[in-house]
C-alpha positions as CSV (number, residue, x, y, z in Angstrom):
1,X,28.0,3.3,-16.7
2,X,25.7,5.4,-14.7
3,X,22.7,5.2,-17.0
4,X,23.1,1.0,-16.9
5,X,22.7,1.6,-12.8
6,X,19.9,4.2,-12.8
7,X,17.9,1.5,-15.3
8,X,18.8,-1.4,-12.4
9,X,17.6,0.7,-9.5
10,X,15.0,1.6,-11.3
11,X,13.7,-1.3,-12.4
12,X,14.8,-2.9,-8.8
13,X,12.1,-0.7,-7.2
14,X,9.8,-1.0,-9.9
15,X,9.8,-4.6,-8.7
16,X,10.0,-4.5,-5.3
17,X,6.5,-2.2,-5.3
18,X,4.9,-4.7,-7.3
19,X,6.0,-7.6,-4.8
20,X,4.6,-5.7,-2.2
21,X,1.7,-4.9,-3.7
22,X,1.0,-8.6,-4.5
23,X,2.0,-9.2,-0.5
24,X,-0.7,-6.3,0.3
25,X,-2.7,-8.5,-1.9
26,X,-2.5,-11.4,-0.2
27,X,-2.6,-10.0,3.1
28,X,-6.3,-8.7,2.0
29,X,-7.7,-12.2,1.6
30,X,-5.7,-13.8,4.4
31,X,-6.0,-11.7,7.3
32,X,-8.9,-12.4,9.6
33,X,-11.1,-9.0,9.9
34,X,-12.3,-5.7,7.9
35,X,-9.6,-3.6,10.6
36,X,-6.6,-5.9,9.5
37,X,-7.4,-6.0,6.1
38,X,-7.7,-2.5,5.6
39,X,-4.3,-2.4,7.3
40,X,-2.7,-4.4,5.2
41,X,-4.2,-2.6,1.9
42,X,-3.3,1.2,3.4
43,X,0.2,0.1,4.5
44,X,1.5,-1.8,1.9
45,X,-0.3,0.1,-1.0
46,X,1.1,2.9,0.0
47,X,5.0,1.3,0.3
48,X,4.3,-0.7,-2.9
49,X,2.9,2.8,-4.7
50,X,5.9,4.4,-3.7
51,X,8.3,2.4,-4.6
52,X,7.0,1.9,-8.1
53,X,6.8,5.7,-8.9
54,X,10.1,6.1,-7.0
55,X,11.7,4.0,-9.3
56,X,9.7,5.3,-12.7
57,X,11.2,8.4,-12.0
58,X,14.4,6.7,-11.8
59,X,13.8,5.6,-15.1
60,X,12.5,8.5,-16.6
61,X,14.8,11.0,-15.6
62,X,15.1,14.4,-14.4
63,X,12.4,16.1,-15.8
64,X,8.9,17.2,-15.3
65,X,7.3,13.8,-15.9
66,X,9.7,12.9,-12.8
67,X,8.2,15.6,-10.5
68,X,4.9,14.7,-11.9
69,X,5.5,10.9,-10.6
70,X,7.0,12.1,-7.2
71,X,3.8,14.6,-6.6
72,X,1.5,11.4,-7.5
73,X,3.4,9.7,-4.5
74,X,3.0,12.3,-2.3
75,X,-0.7,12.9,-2.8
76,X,-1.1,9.1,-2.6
77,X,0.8,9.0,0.2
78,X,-1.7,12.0,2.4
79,X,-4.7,10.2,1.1
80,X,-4.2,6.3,2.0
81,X,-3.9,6.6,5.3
82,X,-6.5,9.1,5.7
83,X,-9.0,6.7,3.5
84,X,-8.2,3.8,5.7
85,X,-8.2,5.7,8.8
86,X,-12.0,7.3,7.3
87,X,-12.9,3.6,7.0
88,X,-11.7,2.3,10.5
89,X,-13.7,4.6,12.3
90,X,-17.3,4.1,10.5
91,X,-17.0,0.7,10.9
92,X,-16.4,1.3,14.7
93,X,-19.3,3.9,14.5
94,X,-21.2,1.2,12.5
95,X,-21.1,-1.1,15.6
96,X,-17.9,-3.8,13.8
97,X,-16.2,-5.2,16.4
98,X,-12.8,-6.4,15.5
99,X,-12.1,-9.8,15.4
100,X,-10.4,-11.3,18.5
101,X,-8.7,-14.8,19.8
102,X,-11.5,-16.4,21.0
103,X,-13.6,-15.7,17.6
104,X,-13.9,-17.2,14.3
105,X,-13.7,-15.6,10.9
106,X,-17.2,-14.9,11.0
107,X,-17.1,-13.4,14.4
108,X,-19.2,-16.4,16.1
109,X,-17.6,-17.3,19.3
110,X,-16.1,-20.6,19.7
């Protein structure tokens, strides 16, 4: 009984990270400018990662390859947000002004 509910957890989150990865995904080619986007990518990569090695360690068990899994999720978890926070601020530096209301996609004003 317990192993049948460890495989449907696991495989629960295994799904739910690729959902919102496929939402980060779409969020990427939707949203309106380079600071959103990389939002969207940072936030929900790092959710969508987590859950998916969350719930392979599920499924694997507990042993090392589970720790190994957990440790990839950690390290992932440091370096996202400090990649995306590296980005936002040399394209600030750069001069990129983030998109506003009264702006198209482009940046032109209306």
């Amino acid at each position: 009984m317990i192993p049948a509910i460890a495989t449907a957890v696991g495989i629960g989150l295994v799904v739910a990270g690729i959902a919102f990865a496929l939402i980060g995904s779409i969020g990427v080619l939707r949203l309106p400018d380079f600071y959103t986007r990389i939002h969207a990518a940072s936030k929900l990569d790092t959710i969508s990662l987590g859950l998916c090695m969350t719930g392979l360690a599920i499924l694997q068990g507990p042993d090392l390859n589970a720790v190994k899994l957990i440790l990839i999720f950690v390290f992932a978890s440091i370096a996202n947000p400090a990649a995306a926070n590296a980005l936002g601020r040399s394209a600030i530096r750069a001069g990129l002004e983030p998109w506003s209301a009264g702006r198209d996609r482009k940046g032109a004003r209306r």
